[in-house]
N, CA, C and O of each residue as an XYZ file, in Angstrom:
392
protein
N      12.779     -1.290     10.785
C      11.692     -2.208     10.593
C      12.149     -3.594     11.042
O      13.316     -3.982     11.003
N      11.174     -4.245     11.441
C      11.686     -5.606     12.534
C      10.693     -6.520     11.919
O       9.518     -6.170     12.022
N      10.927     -7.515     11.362
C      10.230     -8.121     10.244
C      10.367     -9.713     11.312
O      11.445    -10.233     11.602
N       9.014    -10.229     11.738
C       9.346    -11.950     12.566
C       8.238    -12.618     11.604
O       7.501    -12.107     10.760
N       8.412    -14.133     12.101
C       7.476    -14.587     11.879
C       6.892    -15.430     13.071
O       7.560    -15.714     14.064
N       5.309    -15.882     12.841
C       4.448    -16.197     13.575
C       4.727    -17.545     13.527
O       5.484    -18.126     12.749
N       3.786    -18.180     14.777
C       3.839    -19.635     14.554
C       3.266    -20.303     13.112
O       3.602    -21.406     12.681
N       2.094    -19.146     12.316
C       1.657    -20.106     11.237
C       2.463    -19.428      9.903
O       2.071    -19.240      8.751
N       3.609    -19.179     10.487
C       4.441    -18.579      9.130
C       4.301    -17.710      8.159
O       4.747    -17.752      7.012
N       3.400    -16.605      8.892
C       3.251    -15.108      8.468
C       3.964    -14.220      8.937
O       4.314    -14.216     10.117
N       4.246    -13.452      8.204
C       5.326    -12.488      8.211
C       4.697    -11.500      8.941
O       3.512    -11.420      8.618
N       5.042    -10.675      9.843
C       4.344     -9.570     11.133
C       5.149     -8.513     10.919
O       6.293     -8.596     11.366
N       4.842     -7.578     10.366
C       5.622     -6.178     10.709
C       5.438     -5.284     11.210
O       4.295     -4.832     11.271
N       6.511     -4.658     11.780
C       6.043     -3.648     13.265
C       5.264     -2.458     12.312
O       4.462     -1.699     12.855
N       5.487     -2.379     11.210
C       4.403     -1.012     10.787
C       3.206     -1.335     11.033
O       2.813     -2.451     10.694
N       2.248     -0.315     11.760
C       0.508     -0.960     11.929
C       0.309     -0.494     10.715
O      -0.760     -0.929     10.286
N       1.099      0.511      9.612
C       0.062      0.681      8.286
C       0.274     -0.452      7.389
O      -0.669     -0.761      6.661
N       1.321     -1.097      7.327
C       1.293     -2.375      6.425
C       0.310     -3.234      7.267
O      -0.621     -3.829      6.725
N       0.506     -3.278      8.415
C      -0.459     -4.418      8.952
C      -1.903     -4.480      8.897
O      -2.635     -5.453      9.076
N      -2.227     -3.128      8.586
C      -4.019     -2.964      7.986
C      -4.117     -3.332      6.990
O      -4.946     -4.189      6.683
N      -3.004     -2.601      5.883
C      -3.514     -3.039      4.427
C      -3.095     -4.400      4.197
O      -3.503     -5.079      3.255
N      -2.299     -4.776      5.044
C      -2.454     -6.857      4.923
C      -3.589     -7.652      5.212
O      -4.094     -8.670      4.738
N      -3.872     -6.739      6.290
C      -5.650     -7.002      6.627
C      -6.610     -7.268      5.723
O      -7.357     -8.238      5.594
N      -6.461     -6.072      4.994
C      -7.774     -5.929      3.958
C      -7.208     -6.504      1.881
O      -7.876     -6.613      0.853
N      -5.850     -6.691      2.164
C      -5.277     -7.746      0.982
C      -5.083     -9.119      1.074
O      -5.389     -9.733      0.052
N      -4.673     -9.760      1.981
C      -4.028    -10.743      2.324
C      -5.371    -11.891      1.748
O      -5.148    -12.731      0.876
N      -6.332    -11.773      2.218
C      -7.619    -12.566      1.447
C      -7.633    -12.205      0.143
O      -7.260    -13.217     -0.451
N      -7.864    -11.283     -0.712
C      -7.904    -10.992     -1.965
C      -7.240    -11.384     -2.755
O      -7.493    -11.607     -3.939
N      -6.016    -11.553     -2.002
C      -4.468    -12.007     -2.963
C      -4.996    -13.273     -2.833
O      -5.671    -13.419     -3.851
N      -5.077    -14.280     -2.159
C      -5.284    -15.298     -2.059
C      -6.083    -16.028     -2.949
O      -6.039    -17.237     -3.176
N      -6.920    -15.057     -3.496
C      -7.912    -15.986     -4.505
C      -7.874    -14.976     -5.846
O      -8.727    -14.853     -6.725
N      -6.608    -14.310     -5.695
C      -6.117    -13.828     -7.376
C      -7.349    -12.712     -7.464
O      -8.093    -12.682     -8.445
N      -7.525    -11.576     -6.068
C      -8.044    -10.507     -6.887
C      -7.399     -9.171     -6.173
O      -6.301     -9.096     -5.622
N      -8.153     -8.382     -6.298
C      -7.448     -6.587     -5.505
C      -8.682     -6.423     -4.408
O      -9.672     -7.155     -4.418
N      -8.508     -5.552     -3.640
C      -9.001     -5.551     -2.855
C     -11.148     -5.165     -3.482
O     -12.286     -5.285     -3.029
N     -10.549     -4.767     -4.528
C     -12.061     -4.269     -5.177
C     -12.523     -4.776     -6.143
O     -13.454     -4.196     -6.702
N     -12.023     -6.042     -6.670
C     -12.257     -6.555     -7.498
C     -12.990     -8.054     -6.185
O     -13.738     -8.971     -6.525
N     -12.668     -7.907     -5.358
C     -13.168     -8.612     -3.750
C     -14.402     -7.842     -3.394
O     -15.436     -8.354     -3.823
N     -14.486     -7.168     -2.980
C     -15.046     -5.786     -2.811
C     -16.725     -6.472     -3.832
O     -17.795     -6.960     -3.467
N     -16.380     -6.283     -4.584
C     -17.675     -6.177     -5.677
C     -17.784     -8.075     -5.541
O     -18.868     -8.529     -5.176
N     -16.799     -8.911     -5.806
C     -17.550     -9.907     -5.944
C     -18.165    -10.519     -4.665
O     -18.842    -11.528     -4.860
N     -18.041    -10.063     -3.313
C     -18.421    -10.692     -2.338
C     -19.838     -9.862     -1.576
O     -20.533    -10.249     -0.637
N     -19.925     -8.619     -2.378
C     -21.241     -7.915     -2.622
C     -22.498     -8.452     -3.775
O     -23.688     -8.329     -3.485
N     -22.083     -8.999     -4.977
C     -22.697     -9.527     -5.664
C     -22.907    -10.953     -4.860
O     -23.940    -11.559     -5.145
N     -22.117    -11.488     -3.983
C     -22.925    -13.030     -3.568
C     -23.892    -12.730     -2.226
O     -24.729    -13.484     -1.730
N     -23.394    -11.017     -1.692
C     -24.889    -10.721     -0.437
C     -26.260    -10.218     -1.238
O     -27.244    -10.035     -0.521
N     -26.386    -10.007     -2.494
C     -27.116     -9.558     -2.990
C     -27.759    -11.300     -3.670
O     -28.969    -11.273     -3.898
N     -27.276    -12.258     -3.880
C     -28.185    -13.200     -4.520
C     -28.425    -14.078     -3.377
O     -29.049    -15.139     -3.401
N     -27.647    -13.309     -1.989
C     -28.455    -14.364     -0.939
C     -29.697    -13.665     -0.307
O     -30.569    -14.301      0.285
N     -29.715    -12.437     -0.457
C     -30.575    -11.457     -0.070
C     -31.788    -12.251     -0.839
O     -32.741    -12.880     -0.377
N     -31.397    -11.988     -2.154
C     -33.010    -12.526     -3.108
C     -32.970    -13.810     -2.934
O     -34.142    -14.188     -2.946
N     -31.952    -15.097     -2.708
C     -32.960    -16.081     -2.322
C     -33.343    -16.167     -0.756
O     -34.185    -17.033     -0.519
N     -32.970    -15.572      0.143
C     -34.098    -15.225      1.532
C     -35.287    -14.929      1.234
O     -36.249    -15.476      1.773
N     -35.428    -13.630     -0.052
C     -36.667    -13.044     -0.020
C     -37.202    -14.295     -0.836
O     -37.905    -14.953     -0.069
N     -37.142    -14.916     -2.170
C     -38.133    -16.244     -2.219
C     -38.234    -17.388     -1.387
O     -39.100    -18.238     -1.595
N     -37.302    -17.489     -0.332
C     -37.407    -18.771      0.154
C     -38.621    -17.773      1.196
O     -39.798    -18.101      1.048
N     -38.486    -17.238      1.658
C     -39.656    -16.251      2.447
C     -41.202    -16.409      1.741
O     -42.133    -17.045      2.233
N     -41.214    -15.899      0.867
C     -42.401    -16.263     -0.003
C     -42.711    -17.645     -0.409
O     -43.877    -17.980     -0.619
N     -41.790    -18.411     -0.521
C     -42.458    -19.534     -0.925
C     -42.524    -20.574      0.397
O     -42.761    -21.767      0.209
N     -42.273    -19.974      1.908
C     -43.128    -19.968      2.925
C     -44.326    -20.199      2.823
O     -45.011    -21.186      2.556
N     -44.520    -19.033      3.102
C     -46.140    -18.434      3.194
C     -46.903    -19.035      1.953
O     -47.820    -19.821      2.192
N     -46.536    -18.668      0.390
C     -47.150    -19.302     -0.400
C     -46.381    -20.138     -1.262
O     -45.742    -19.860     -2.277
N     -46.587    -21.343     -0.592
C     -45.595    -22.518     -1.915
C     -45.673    -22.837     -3.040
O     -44.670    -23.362     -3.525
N     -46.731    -22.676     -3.794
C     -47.439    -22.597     -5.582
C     -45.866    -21.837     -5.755
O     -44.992    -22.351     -6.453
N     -45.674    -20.575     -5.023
C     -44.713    -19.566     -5.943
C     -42.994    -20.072     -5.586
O     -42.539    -20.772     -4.682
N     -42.377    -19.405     -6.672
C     -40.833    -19.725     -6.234
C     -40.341    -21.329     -6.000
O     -39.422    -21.588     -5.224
N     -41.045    -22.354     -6.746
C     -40.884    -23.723     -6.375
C     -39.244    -23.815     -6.371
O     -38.653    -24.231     -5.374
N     -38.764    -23.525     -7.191
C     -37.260    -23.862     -7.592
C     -36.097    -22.677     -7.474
O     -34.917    -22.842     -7.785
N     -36.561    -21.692     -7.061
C     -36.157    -19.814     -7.427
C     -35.073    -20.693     -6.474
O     -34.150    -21.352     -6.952
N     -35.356    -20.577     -5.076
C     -34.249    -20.915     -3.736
C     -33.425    -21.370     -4.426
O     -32.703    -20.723     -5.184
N     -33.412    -22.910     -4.210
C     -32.188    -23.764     -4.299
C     -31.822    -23.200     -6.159
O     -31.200    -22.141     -6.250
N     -31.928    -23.393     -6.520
C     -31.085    -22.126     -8.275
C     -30.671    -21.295     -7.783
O     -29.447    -21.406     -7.854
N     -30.982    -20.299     -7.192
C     -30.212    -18.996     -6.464
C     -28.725    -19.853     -5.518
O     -27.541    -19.545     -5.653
N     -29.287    -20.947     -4.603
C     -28.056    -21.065     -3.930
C     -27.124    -21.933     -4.859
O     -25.929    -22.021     -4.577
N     -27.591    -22.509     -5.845
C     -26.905    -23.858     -6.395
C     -26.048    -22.682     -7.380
O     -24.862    -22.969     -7.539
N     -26.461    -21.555     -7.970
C     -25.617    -20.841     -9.223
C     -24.492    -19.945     -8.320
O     -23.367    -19.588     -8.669
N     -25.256    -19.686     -6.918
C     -24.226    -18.859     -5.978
C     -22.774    -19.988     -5.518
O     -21.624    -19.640     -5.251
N     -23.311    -21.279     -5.555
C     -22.198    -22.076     -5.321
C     -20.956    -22.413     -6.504
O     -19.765    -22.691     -6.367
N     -21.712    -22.270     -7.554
C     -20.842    -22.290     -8.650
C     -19.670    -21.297     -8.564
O     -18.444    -21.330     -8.454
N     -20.811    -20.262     -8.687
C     -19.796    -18.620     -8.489
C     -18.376    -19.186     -7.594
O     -17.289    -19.613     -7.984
N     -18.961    -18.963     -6.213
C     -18.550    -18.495     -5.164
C     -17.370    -19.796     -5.050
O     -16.486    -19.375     -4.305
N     -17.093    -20.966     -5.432
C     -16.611    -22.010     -4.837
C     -15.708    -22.462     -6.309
O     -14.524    -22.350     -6.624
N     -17.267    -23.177     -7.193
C     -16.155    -23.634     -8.573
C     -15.328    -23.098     -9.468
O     -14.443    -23.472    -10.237
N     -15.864    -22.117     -9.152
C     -14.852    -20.564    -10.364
C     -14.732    -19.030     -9.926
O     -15.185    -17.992    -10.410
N     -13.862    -19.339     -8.708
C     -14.267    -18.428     -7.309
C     -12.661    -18.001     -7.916
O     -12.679    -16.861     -8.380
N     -11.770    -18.437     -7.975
C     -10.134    -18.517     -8.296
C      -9.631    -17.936     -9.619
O      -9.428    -18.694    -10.567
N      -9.379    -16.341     -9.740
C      -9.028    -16.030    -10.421
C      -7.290    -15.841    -10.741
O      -6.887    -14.945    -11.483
N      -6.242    -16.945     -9.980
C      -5.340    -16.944    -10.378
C      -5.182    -17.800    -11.139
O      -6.021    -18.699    -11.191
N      -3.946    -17.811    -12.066
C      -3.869    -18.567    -13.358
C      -3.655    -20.052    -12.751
O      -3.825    -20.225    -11.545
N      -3.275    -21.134    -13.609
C      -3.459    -22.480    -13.407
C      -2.491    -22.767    -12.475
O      -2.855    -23.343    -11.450
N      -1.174    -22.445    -12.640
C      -0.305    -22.737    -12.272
C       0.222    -21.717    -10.615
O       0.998    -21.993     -9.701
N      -0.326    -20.975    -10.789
C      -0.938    -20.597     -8.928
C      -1.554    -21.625     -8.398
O      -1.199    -22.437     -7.543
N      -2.554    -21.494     -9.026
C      -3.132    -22.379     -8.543
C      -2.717    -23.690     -7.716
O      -2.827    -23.863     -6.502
N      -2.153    -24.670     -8.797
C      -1.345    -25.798     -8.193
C      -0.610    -25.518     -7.439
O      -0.853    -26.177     -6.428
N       0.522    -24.653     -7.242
C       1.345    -24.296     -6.327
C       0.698    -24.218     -4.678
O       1.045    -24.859     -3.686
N      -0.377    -23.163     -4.838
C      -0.958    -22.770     -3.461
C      -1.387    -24.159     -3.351
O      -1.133    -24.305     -2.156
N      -1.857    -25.302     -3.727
C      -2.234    -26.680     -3.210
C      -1.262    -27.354     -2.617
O      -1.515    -28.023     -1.615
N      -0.117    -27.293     -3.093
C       0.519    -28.209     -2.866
C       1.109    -28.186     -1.456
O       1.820    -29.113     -1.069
């Protein structure tokens, strides 16, 4: 096994089977989850963009309906997805910043 690194200081290994499942971990780890604990939460944020398409769609055509549905759908998806998106502990946390 022949282990280099890249210009952005990732580790490359000649196995292509580690190099898939780095593929499909390497993001997950990053924000403190498994690949399916990723999996489900980045399915739950296509599913609340799905439903606010479908009201921002409707409240197209008829604006009386869905006045506020949209932007609540995207404003609670931003919370999710951004302010409390980081399920590693505190002190990961700081580290990966620094």
């Amino acid at each position: 096994m022949v282990i280099l690194r890249n210009k952005s200081a990732r580790i490359i290994n000649d196995n292509p089977h580690m190099d898939m499942k780095r593929k499909f971990t390497e993001h997950p780890a990053s924000v403190g989850e498994t690949y399916g604990q990723h999996f489900v939460s980045a399915m739950s944020f296509s599913v609340t963009l799905l439903r606010a398409a479908f009201v921002c769609g409707v409240h197209a055509i008829l604006p009386f309906m869905f006045e506020k549905t949209g932007s609540r759908c995207v404003t609670e998806l931003y919370d999710r997805m951004v302010t409390n998106r980081d399920r590693r502990p505190e002190s990961a946390e700081h580290e990966a910043a620094a």
